[in-house]
C-alpha positions, -999 to +999 in steps of 0.1 A: -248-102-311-228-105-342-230-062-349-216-063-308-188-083-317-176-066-347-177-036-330-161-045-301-134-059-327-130-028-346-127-001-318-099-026-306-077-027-339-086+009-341-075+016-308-045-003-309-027+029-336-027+049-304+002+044-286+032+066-287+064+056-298+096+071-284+125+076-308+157+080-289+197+092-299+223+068-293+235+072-258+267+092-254+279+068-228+259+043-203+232+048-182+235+045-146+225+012-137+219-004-100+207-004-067+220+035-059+208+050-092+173+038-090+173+044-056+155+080-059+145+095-091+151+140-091+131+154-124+142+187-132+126+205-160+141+231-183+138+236-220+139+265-247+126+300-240+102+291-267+090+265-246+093+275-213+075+307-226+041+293-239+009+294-220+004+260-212+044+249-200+031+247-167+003+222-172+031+207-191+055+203-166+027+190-143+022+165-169+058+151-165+054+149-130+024+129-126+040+101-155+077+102-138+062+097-105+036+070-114+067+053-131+093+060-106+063+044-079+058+014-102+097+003-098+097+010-059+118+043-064+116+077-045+108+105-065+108+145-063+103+172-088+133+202-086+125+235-096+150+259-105+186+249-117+197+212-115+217+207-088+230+176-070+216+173-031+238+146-018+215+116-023+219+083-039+198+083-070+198+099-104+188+136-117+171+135-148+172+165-164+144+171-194+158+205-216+124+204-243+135+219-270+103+225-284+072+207-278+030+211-293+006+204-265-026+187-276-049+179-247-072+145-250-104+172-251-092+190-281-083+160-296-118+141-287-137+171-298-115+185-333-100+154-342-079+159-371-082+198-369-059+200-339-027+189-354+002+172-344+014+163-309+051+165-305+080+164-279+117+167-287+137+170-257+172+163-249+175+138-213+210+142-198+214+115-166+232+125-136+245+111-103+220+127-081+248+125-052+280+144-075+260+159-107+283+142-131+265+134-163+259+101-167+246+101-202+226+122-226+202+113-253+175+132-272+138+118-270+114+121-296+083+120-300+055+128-323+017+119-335+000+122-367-035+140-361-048+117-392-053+092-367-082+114-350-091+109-317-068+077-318-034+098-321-019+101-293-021+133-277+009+149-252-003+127-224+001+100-244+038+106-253+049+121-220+039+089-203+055+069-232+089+087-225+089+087-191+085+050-189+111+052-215+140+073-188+125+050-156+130+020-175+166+034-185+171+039-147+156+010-129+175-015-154 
């Protein structure tokens, strides 16, 4: 009982190093706050040619998606995924507009199965706010966000930190 218990103790202090934490600019001016900016969430996603280039940008993008919409859900917002250029469509809400500069996908598999041989998980992207009804920018901040693959299968792999920062631009929103 006493082996259970330490355990049960240890895989939850060692579990606890795997969150992801969000490091973000200061804000160039404030973000849209009430009723008609959280009313509907747009995500549009853009980023480098290095980024929007590598093989797996797609499952990446997917990725976003699932965590903006599950966040977007949690505060009672619409949301919608916009392909293509970011453009306004008339609505009361708020385009967010994700331009990754560079990112390092690390699935929870690879990391599960090589540990520390997978390396580090990182996002940085730039996050520029906008009146989904005009397209005026809001604000803009860069988000940041990296793991160290020393912490094994605890380190928080891209899944991980994509959630983390889109509860991060939700939370921003729904204020």
């Amino acid at each position: 009982m006493r082996i259970n218990t330490l355990m049960l103790a240890s895989l939850i202090v060692m579990a606890a190093g795997c969150a992801s934490t969000v490091q973000k600019s200061d804000q160039s001016a404030p973000i849209p706050v009430g009723a008609e900016a959280g009313k509907s969430i747009v995500l549009n996603m853009t980023g480098s040619t290095v980024s929007t280039t590598a093989e797996d940008w797609n499952e990446f993008k997917g990725l976003w998606g699932d965590a903006c919409r599950q966040e977007t859900v949690a505060v009672g917002a619409v949301f919608l995924m916009q392909e293509g250029d970011a453009k306004p469509t008339g609505d009361a809400g708020t385009l967010v507009v994700v331009d990754v500069a560079d990112y390092r996908y690390i699935s929870t598999g690879a990391r599960i199965m090589l540990g520390v041989m997978t390396g580090n998980a990182y996002i940085n992207a730039r996050v520029t706010f906008r009146d989904l009804k005009s397209g005026e920018v809001r604000a803009s901040e860069t988000y940041d966000t990296k793991s160290s693959a020393w912490g094994g299968v605890f380190a928080a792999m891209t899944t991980k930190q994509v959630r983390a920062m889109c509860h991060e631009i939700v939370g921003e929103i729904a204020r």
